[in-house]
N, C-alpha and C positions, 0 to 999 in steps of 0.2 A: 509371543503376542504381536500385537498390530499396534501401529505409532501413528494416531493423526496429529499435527500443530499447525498451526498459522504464525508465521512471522510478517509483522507489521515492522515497517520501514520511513524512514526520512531522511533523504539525502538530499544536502543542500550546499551551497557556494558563498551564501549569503544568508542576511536574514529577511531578504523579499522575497514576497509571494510567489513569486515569477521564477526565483532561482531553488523552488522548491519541488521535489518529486516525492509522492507517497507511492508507498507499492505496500501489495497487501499477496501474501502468496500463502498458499494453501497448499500440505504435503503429508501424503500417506506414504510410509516405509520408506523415509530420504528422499521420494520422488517429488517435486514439483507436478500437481496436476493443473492446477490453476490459477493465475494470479491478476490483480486489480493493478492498473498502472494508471498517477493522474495525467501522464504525460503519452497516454493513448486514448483516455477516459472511460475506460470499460474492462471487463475481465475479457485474459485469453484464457483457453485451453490449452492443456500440453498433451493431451491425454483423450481414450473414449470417451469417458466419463468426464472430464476438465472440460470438454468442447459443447458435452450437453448442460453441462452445469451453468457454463459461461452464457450461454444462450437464454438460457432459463433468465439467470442472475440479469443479462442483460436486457428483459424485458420487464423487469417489476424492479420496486422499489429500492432494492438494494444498491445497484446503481449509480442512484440519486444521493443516497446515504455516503456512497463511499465516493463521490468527489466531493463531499462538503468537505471530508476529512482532512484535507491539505490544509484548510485554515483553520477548523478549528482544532483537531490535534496535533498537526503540525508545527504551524506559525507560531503558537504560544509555547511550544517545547522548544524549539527552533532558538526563538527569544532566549531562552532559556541557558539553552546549550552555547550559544555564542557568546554572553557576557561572562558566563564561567569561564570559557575559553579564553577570553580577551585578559580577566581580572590574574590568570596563572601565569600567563606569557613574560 
């Protein structure tokens, strides 16, 4: 059989805005074709198909959706993740 998933991502240093990165990547059969980075602010390609998609992706709405993501599903998980961490240590 064939394997598509997305893994979504937050890597961060801190819990401000500014020390946060989302990455959103997209992968058929273990390959990376394409992924969303807020700290490039748009999809690359890796791929035929990643490069036409990215282009696609990067002229409509989607985009727009996936830099809001850094604060709204990040920042508040973010919060989240750090006080857990703080209250274990």
């Amino acid at each position: 059989g064939f394997l598509h998933y997305v893994v979504t991502d937050c890597e961060f240093n801190s819990s401000k805005l500014n020390d946060i990165e989302y990455t959103e990547s997209y992968y058929y059969n273990k390959l990376e074709y394409i992924r969303f980075s807020s700290s490039v602010g748009k999809f690359v390609g890796y791929t035929e198909v990643g490069i036409k998609n990215a282009e696609r992706l990067n002229n409509g709405p989607e985009v727009i959706a996936r830099r809001a993501q850094k604060e709204s599903y990040c920042l508040s998980n973010v919060g989240i993740d750090v006080e857990s961490a703080l209250t274990k240590s």
